[in-house]
N, C-alpha and C positions, 0 to 999 in steps of 0.2 A: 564184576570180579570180586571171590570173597577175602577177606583176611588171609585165610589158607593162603590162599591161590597168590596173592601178594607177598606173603612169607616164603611160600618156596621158593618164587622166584628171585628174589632177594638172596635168601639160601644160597641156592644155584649164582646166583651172581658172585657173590660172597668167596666161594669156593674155587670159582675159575679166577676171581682177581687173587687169592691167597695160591695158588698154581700160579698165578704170571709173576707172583713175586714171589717165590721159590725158581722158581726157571731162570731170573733175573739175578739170582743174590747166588746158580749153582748151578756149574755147564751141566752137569748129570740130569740134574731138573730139569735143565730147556733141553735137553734131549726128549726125555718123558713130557713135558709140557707141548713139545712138536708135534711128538705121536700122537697127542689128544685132540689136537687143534685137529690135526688132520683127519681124525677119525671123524671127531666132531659136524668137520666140513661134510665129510662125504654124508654122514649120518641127513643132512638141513638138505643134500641137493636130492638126497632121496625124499626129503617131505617134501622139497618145491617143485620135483617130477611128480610126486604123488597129489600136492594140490596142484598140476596143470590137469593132472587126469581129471580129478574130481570137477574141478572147473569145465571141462570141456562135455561132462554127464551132468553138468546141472538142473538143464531140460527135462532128466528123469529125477528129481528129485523129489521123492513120497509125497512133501508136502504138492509138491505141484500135480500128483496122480490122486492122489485121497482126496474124498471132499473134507472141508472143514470140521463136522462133526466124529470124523473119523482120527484126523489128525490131531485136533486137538487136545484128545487124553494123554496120546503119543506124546505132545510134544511138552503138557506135563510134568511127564515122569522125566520125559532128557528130551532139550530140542534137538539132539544131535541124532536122536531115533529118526526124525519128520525132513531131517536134513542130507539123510543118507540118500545112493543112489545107485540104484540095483545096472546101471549104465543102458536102460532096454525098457519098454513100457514092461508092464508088469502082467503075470497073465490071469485071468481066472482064475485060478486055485488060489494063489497066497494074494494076490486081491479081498479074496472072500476069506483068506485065513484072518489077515490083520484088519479087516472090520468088523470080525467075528471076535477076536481079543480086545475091541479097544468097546467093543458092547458092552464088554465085561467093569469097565469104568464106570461109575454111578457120578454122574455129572452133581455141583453142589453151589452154594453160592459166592466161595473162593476159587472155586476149581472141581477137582475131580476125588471118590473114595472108591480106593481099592481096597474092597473087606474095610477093615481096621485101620488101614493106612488113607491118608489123606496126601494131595499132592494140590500144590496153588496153578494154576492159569496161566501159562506164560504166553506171551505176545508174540504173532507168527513174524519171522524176519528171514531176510535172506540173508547167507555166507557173503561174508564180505572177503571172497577172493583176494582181489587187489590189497587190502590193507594185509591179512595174511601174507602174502610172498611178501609186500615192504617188511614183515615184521622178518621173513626169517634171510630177506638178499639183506637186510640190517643186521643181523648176527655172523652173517658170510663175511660181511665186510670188517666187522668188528673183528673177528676170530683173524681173517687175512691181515688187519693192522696189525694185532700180539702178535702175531708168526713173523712178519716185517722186523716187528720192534727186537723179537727175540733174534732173527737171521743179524740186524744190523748192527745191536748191541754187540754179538760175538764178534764184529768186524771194528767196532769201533766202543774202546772200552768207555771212554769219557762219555761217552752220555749215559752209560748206566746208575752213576748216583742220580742224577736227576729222576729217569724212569722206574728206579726205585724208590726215590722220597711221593712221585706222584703217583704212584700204584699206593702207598700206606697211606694216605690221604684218601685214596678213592676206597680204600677196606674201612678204615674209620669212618664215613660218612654211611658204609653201609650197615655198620656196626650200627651208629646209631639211628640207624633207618631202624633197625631189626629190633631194639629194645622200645625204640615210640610205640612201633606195632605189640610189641609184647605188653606196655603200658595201658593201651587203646580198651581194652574191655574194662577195667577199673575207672577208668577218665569216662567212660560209657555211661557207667551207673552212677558216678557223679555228676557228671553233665544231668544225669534225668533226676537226682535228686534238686539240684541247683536251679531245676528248669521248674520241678515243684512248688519248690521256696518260694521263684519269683512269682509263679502264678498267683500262689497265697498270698505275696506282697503285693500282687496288682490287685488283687480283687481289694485289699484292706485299704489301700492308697483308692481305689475308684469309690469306697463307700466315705472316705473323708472328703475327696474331692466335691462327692452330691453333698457334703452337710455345708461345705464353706461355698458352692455354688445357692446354695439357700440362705444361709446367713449373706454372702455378695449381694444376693437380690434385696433382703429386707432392707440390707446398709442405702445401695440404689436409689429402694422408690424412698427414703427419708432425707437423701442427698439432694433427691427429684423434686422432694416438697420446699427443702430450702433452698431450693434455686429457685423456683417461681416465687418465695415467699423476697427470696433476694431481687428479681428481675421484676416483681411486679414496685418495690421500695424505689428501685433507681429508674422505673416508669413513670412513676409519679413524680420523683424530683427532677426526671428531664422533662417531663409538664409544667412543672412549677416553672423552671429554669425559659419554659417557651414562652410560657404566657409573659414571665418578665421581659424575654426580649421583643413579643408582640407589642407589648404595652407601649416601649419606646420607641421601637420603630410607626407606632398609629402616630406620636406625640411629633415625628418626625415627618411624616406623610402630612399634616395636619399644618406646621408650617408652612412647607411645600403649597399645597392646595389648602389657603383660609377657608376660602368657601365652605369643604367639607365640614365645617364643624357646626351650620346650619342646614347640612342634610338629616333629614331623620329618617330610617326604613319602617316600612311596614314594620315585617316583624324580625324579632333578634333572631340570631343564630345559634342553632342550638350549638351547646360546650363542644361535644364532637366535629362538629364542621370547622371548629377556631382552629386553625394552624399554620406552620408557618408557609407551607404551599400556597394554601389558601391565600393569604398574607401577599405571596409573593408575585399569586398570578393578578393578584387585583392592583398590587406597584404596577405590577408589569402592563398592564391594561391601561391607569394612568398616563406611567411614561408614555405609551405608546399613543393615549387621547392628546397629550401637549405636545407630542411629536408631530400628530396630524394638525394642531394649533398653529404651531411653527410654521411647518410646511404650507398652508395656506396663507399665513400672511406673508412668508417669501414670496410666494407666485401672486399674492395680492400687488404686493409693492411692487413684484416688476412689473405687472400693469402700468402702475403711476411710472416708473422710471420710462417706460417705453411708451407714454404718450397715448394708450388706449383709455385709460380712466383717469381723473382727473382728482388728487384730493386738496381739496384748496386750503382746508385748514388744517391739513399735516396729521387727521388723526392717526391713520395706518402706520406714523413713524411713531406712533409712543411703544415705548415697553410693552405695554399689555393694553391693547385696545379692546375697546365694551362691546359685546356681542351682538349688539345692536349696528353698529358701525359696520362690522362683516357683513352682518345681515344686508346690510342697505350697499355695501358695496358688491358682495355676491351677484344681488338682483340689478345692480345696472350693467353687469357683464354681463348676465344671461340675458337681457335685452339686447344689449349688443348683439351676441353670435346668433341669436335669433334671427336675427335679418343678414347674416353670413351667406346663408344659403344662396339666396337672389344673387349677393356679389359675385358667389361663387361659380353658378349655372354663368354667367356673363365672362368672368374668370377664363372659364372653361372654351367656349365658345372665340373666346379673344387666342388662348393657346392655338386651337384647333384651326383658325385663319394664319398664324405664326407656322403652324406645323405644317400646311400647306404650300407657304412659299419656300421653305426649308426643304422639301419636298424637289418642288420643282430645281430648286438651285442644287439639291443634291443629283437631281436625275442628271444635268448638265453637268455636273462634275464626273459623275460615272461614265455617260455618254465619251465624254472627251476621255478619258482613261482608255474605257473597251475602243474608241479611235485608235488609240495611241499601240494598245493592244494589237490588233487588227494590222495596221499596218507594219507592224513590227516580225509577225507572223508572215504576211503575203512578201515581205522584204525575202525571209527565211526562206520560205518557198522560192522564191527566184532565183537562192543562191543555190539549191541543191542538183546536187550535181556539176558543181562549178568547181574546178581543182585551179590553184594558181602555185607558181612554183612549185615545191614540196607538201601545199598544204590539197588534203583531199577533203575536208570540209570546212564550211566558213558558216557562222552566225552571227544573228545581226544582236547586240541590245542596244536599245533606246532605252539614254539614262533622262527620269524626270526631274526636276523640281522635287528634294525631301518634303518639304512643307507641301507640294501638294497632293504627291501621294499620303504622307501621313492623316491629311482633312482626309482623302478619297476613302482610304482603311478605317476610319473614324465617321465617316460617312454611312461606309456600310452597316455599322453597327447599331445603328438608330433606328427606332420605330417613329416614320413620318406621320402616320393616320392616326397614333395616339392620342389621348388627352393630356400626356403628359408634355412638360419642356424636357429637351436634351440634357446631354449631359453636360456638366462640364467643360469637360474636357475637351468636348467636338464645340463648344463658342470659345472655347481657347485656342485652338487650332482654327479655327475660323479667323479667328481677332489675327492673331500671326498670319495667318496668308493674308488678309486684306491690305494691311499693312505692310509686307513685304511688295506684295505686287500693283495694288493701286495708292499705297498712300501718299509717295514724292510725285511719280507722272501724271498722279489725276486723273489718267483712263480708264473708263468704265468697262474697257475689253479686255478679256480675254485670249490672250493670240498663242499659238503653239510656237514662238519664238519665245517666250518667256517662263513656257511649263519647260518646252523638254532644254534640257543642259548637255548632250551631246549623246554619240554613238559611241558604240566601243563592239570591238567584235571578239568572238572566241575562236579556234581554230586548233583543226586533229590533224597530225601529219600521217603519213603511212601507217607505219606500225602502230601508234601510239593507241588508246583505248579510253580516253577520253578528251575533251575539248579542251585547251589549255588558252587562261586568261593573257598570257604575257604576253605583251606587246611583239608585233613582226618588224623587220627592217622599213626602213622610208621608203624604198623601190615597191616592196609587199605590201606596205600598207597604201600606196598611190594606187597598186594596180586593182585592190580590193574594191578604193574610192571609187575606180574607174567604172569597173564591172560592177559596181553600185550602179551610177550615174547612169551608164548607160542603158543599163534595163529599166532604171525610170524612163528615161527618156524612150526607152519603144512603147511605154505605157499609154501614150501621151500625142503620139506621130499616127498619123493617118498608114494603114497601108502602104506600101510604096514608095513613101514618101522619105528619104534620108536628108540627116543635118550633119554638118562638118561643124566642131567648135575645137576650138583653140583650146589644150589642156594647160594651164600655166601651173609650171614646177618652181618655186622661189628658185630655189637652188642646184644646181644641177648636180652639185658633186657627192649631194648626199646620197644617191642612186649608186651600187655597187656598179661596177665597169661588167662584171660579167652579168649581171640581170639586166642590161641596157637595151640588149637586141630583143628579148621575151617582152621587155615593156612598148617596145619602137611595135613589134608586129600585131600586141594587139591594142594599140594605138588606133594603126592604120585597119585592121580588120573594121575596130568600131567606128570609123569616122571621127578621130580626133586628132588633131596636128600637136603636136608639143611645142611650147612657146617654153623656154625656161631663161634662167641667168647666168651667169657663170665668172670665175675669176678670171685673169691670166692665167691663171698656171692652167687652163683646160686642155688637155692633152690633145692631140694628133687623132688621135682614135676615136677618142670621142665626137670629136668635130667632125671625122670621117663618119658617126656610125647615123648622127643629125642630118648632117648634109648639109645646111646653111650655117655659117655662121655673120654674126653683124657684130663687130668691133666699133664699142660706144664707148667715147671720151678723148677720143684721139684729137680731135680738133673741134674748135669753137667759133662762134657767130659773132659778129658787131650788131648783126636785123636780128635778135632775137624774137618769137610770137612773144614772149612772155622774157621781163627783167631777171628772174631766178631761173631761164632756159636754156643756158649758153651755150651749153653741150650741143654736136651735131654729128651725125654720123655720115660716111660717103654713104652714094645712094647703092652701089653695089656690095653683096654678101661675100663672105669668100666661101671655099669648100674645092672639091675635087671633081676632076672634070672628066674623069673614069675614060680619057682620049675624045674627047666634042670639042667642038670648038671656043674658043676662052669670050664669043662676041656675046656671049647669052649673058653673062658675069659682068659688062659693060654697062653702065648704069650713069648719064649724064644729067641725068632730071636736076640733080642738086648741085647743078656747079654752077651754078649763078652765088651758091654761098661762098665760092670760094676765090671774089672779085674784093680786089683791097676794100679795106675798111675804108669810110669818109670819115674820118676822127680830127 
């Protein structure tokens, strides 16, 4: 956009704000100021009908029917020639008219000469539609706001000073839009004299800058000389300065090791190899010869302290013993371990008879475990499928001896056919079992009355989903004993062959009343009679559900078999006689006890 074209519309601006404020400051005006807006209006909806046309004919637009060489003189002289659009392709005749006129352009290397006249090259672009209608539904709306402001000012007088003090505000700022632009071609050709000047000042500042980059450099390399003239002065007095402190520290060393002061080298070292590195690695070499000094006559003397070498006249304890004495005690230990070997193959040999019986005592320690094992398993097996009151499963564990599972666990972890001895830890655990189990009784056996330390069972009721350790009632736990007992015992009986034994309950009343009949039937299913004891207070029921009972303590003997026996019972039981006859309950065998005393 040129200057012009910025000024006029400024102009144009200018003009409709000095109308909005004559309209504003004079009903007569906003009459006339109405009629313009509204002409105005109608005037923008005819260019924004006219650009939907032209928008909707874009497809035919020259430039897009003309080749390049043809449009481009066109567009020239005005892009708006190349941008026009005839709404239709275009036919043969005025095709070949307008690239018959644009022949007529004598192409250049800005652009194009027509005759005499000259035109620059401008750059092919497309109508930017869209921004147009923004540009002119932005003047609609502009123009609809002043119609607004002027309809509502006449309605409403109080806000007319205001939209007049900001209408004079928006003329003054256009005012001095319009004089910068009028300023702008002067500021132009000052700007390009001032743009002159600098150039001439930069080139004259770049021809100073190369004289004092040249003079920097001479300054440089004379700054570069007295620094190596200065680094090589305080080279030499930190030489100086070494050598002195080499000198005292040799004067140093030399105390330390006398000796050294009767070494003499082949040959010296030259002045460059003198330093205190040097210095420090050959300390360091020292310390480290009287360190291994040290160190050998400590493991010398623990020799003498521990009885392998012998020094009868105390040399190894002086401060500094003569290297000769090393020497000659060196070589009576390597005589020694010399003959190591032979002890050692014998050594070995003695282990390997050790590891052997270890062996065998270990196999019998596992042996008796995987027993213990085994029958704890084939226990397991006998109870499955065995439901007792509420419970639907029962398992067995056999608890052992800690101490001798702990050797058996420490057992396993040893290599018997090694050349090595055990460990620790398994002649510890060893020493502990021995001790617990033969050291007071002196028996040489081993018996499984003194590994295992008891049973204990698990047990899953119906629902439950897993085996639970707690203890069952004394009824539950009798009747598990029982069905224990008694599958040992078919273990063990021929075929055929049945035993009746007596179950003895210490106590009877510790049996719940209502688990008495489930215990009584599979008593008698397995051939066991119930023998138990019982207080006075044993109930009616109970006695009914036994069947016999024998009342002990009621009466006593002058014949006792035995002085602490005195107690006698009649020979008959009592119980219930379900209608039989009461002679079977008659019982005289022992009434000879009941003939006066001879006292």
């Amino acid at each position: 956009m040129t200057l012009q074209e910025i000024e006029d519309i400024q102009k144009e601006e200018l003009d409709s704000k000095k109308g909005h404020l004559a309209a504003l400051k004079s009903a007569a005006q906003a009459e006339i100021r109405l009629v313009q807006i509204q002409n105005k209006k109608q005037e923008l909806e005819r260019k924004l009908e006219s650009l939907k046309d032209r928008e909707s004919k874009q497809q035919w637009q020259l430039q897009n029917q003309l080749d390049e060489a043809t449009a481009a003189p066109l567009r020239a002289v005005d892009p708006r020639l190349v941008m026009a659009s005839p709404g239709q392709d275009l036919d043969a005749d005025s095709k070949a008219a307008i690239e018959a006129f644009a022949r007529l352009f004598v192409p250049n290397d800005k652009g194009f000469d027509w005759f005499d006249a000259e035109y620059v090259a401008q750059p092919a672009r497309q109508t930017d539609f869209a921004e147009q209608r923004r540009h002119i539904e932005g003047e609609l709306q502009g123009l609809e706001k002043e119609r607004a402001e002027l309809a509502d000012t006449a309605n409403q007088e109080h806000d007319r000073p205001r939209l007049i003090e900001r209408t004079e505000k928006e003329i003054r700022a256009i005012v001095k839009d319009l004089d910068t632009l009028s300023r702008y071609p002067g500021a132009a050709t000052t700007l390009r004299d001032a743009t002159e000047e600098k150039q001439a000042a930069e080139e004259q500042l770049a021809k100073l800058e190369e004289q004092a980059r040249l003079e920097q450099e001479k300054q440089d390399a004379v700054q570069q000389k007295a620094a190596k003239a200065r680094a090589e002065k305080e080279r030499i007095e930190e030489r100086e300065r070494e050598l002195t402190g080499l000198s005292r520290s040799v004067g140093t060393v030399e105390h330390r090791f006398p000796h050294l002061r009767t070494v003499e080298v082949e040959q010296p070292l030259a002045i460059e190899q003198v330093s205190v590195a040097a210095f420090d690695d050959l300390q360091t070499q020292l310390d480290d010869l009287e360190e291994r000094r040290r160190s050998i006559l400590d493991h010398l003397r623990q020799f003498v302290y521990l009885g392998i070498h012998e020094d009868t006249e105390g040399e190894l304890q002086k401060d500094s013993p003569a290297s000769s004495v090393i020497r000659e005690t060196f070589k009576s230990l390597s005589d020694l371990f010399a003959g190591m070997v032979e002890q050692w193959n014998v050594l070995e040999q003695q282990v390997g008879i050790h590891n052997e019986t270890v062996a065998s005592y270990r196999q019998a320690l596992k042996s008796n475990h995987e027993h213990i094992a085994r029958f704890e398993a084939q226990l397991n097996r006998e109870l499955d499928g065995v439901c007792i009151n509420d419970l639907v499963e029962i398992r067995v564990d056999i608890h052992t001896d800690p101490k001798f599972r702990n050797l058996v666990e420490e057992a396993n972890n040893i290599d018997p056919y090694g050349n090595q001895l055990q460990s620790d830890a398994f002649y510890d655990r060893l020493r502990v079992f021995v001790a617990d189990f033969f050291g007071e009784s002196g028996s040489k056996r081993l018996t499984m009355d003194r590994v295992i330390t008891g049973i204990s069972y698990r047990t899953r009721k119906e629902n439950a989903a897993s085996l639970d350790k707690k203890g069952q009632s004394t009824s539950t736990t009798a009747l598990i004993n029982l069905e224990l007992v008694y599958r040992l015992l078919k273990r063990v009986l021929y075929p055929g062959v049945q035993l009746s034994f007596p179950m003895v309950l210490d106590e009877l009343a510790s049996v719940d009343i209502s688990q008495m009949p489930s215990l009584l039937e599979r008593l008698r299913k397995q051939g066991f009679n119930l023998f138990s004891a019982a207080t006075h207070s044993a109930s009616a029921e109970v006695i009914y559900l036994i069947g016999r009972h024998l009342e002990v303590g009621q009466m006593r003997t002058a014949r006792p078999y035995s002085p602490q026996r005195t107690l006698v019972f009649w020979g008959g039981a009592e119980g219930f006689t379900n209608g039989e006859s009461l002679s079977q309950w008659a019982d005289q065998s022992q009434s000879s006890l009941l003939e006066p005393a001879d006292e």
